[in-house]
N, C-alpha and C positions, 0 to 999 in steps of 0.2 A: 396530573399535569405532565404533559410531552415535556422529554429531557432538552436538552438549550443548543446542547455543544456533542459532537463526537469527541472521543479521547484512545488516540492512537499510543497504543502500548508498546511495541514491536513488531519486527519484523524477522523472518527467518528461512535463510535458502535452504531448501533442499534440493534442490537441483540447480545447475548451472544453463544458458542456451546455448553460451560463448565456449568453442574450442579450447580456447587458452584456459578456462576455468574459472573467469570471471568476467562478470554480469555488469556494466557498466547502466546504475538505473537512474532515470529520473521518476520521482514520486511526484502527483500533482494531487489538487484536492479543490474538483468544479474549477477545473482553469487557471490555479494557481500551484506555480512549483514549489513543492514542500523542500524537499531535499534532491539531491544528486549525489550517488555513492559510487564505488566499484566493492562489488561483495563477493565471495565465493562460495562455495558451499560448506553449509553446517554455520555459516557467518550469522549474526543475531545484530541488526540496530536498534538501538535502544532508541525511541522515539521520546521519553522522561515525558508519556503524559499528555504530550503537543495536543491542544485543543481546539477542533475545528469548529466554526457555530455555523449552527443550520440559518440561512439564508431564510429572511421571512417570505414566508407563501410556502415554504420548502417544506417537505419530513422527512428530506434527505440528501446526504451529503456522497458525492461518489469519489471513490480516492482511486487514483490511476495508476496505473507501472508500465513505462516505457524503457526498452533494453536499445542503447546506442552502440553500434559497432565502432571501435575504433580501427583502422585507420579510416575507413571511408565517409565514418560517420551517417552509417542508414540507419536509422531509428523503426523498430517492429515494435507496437502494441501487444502485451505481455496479460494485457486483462485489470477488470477492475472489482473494485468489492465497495457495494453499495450498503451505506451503515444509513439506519432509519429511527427516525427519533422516539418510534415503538418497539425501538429493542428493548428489552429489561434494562433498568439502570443500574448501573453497582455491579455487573455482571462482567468479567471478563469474556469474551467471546472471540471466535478464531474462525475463519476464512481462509481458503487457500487461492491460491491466487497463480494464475500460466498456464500451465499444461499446454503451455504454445511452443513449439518447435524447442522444445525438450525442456524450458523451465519451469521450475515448480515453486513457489512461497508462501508462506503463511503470515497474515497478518492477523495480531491481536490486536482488540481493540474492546473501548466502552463504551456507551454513553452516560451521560451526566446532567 
Protein backbone atom coordinates (compact mmCIF):
# COMPACT_ATOMS: atom_id res chain seq x y z
CA UNK A 1 0.00 0.00 0.00
CA UNK A 2 1.36 3.67 -1.07
CA UNK A 3 2.18 5.75 2.21
CA UNK A 4 -1.05 8.65 2.62
CA UNK A 5 1.05 11.56 4.06
CA UNK A 6 4.68 13.08 4.01
CA UNK A 7 6.03 13.64 7.54
CA UNK A 8 8.49 16.37 7.81
CA UNK A 9 11.04 15.94 10.72
CA UNK A 10 13.45 18.86 10.51
CA UNK A 11 15.39 21.12 9.06
CA UNK A 12 19.05 22.15 9.35
CA UNK A 13 21.47 25.22 8.01
CA UNK A 14 24.50 24.62 6.95
CA UNK A 15 25.15 27.34 5.18
CA UNK A 16 23.64 30.75 5.34
CA UNK A 17 22.95 33.01 1.54
CA UNK A 18 22.21 36.32 3.65
CA UNK A 19 25.52 38.46 4.58
CA UNK A 20 24.22 39.31 7.95
CA UNK A 21 24.16 35.53 8.67
CA UNK A 22 20.63 34.73 8.47
CA UNK A 23 18.38 33.15 6.05
CA UNK A 24 14.91 34.79 6.20
CA UNK A 25 12.85 31.40 4.71
CA UNK A 26 9.52 30.80 3.70
CA UNK A 27 8.71 26.97 3.58
CA UNK A 28 5.76 25.95 1.15
CA UNK A 29 4.42 22.48 0.47
CA UNK A 30 2.33 22.32 -3.43
CA UNK A 31 1.43 26.03 -2.74
CA UNK A 32 0.81 26.27 0.58
CA UNK A 33 3.09 28.16 3.31
CA UNK A 34 4.16 25.83 5.97
CA UNK A 35 6.29 28.06 8.09
CA UNK A 36 8.32 31.38 7.87
CA UNK A 37 11.50 31.57 10.03
CA UNK A 38 14.74 33.58 10.15
CA UNK A 39 17.56 30.74 10.92
CA UNK A 40 21.27 30.83 10.96
CA UNK A 41 23.71 28.53 10.63
CA UNK A 42 24.09 25.24 12.46
CA UNK A 43 20.04 26.43 13.37
CA UNK A 44 17.83 23.06 13.47
CA UNK A 45 13.62 23.63 13.15
CA UNK A 46 12.00 21.07 14.55
CA UNK A 47 9.07 20.45 12.29
CA UNK A 48 7.20 17.77 15.48
CA UNK A 49 6.25 15.55 12.68
CA UNK A 50 3.96 18.16 10.61
CA UNK A 51 2.00 15.88 8.12
CA UNK A 52 1.67 16.61 4.69
CA UNK A 53 -1.10 14.17 2.55
CA UNK A 54 -0.36 13.48 -0.91
CA UNK A 55 -3.16 15.10 -2.96
CA UNK A 56 -5.20 12.37 -4.76
CA UNK A 57 -4.05 11.46 -8.43
CA UNK A 58 -0.49 12.63 -6.73
CA UNK A 59 2.72 10.33 -5.53
CA UNK A 60 4.07 13.32 -4.62
CA UNK A 61 4.30 16.09 -2.41
CA UNK A 62 7.04 19.02 -3.40
CA UNK A 63 8.19 21.06 -0.26
CA UNK A 64 9.85 24.57 -1.28
CA UNK A 65 12.36 27.04 0.27
CA UNK A 66 12.35 30.65 -0.57
CA UNK A 67 15.03 32.99 1.06
CA UNK A 68 13.48 36.86 1.56
CA UNK A 69 15.81 39.63 1.62
CA UNK A 70 15.05 42.12 4.07
CA UNK A 71 15.05 45.36 3.57
CA UNK A 72 13.93 45.17 0.04
CA UNK A 73 12.18 42.30 0.26
CA UNK A 74 13.45 40.25 -3.18
CA UNK A 75 12.62 36.71 -2.67
CA UNK A 76 15.37 34.00 -4.66
CA UNK A 77 14.28 30.38 -4.83
CA UNK A 78 16.62 28.43 -2.65
CA UNK A 79 15.32 24.83 -4.24
CA UNK A 80 13.09 22.06 -3.39
CA UNK A 81 12.94 18.43 -2.40
CA UNK A 82 10.31 16.20 -3.85
CA UNK A 83 9.10 13.46 -1.25
CA UNK A 84 7.22 10.42 -3.13
CA UNK A 85 4.85 8.19 -1.76
CA UNK A 86 7.38 5.23 -2.86
CA UNK A 87 9.80 6.24 -0.32
CA UNK A 88 10.20 3.45 2.27
CA UNK A 89 7.93 4.15 5.09
CA UNK A 90 9.16 4.36 8.69
CA UNK A 91 12.39 5.40 7.24
CA UNK A 92 14.00 8.64 8.26
CA UNK A 93 15.38 10.07 5.13
CA UNK A 94 17.50 13.50 4.37
CA UNK A 95 17.86 15.79 1.26
CA UNK A 96 19.79 18.64 0.96
CA UNK A 97 18.46 21.45 -0.14
CA UNK A 98 20.26 25.25 -2.08
CA UNK A 99 23.40 25.21 -3.00
CA UNK A 100 22.03 28.41 -4.63
CA UNK A 101 24.02 31.57 -4.24
CA UNK A 102 25.75 30.21 -1.15
CA UNK A 103 22.89 28.22 0.90
CA UNK A 104 22.98 25.08 1.89
CA UNK A 105 20.05 22.84 4.09
CA UNK A 106 19.01 19.68 5.02
CA UNK A 107 15.80 18.49 5.26
CA UNK A 108 14.65 15.24 7.02
CA UNK A 109 11.68 13.73 6.47
CA UNK A 110 9.34 10.39 6.16
CA UNK A 111 6.54 9.05 4.80
CA UNK A 112 3.79 7.25 6.53
Amino acid sequence: MAAKSAKLLWLQVLETRDPDGADEITIGADGVVLDKVKMRKDDVLDFNGQLISFKPGRSHVQVTFHETDEPNQSTQALGSVVINDTDPPGVELKQKVGQVHGALYELWYGVV
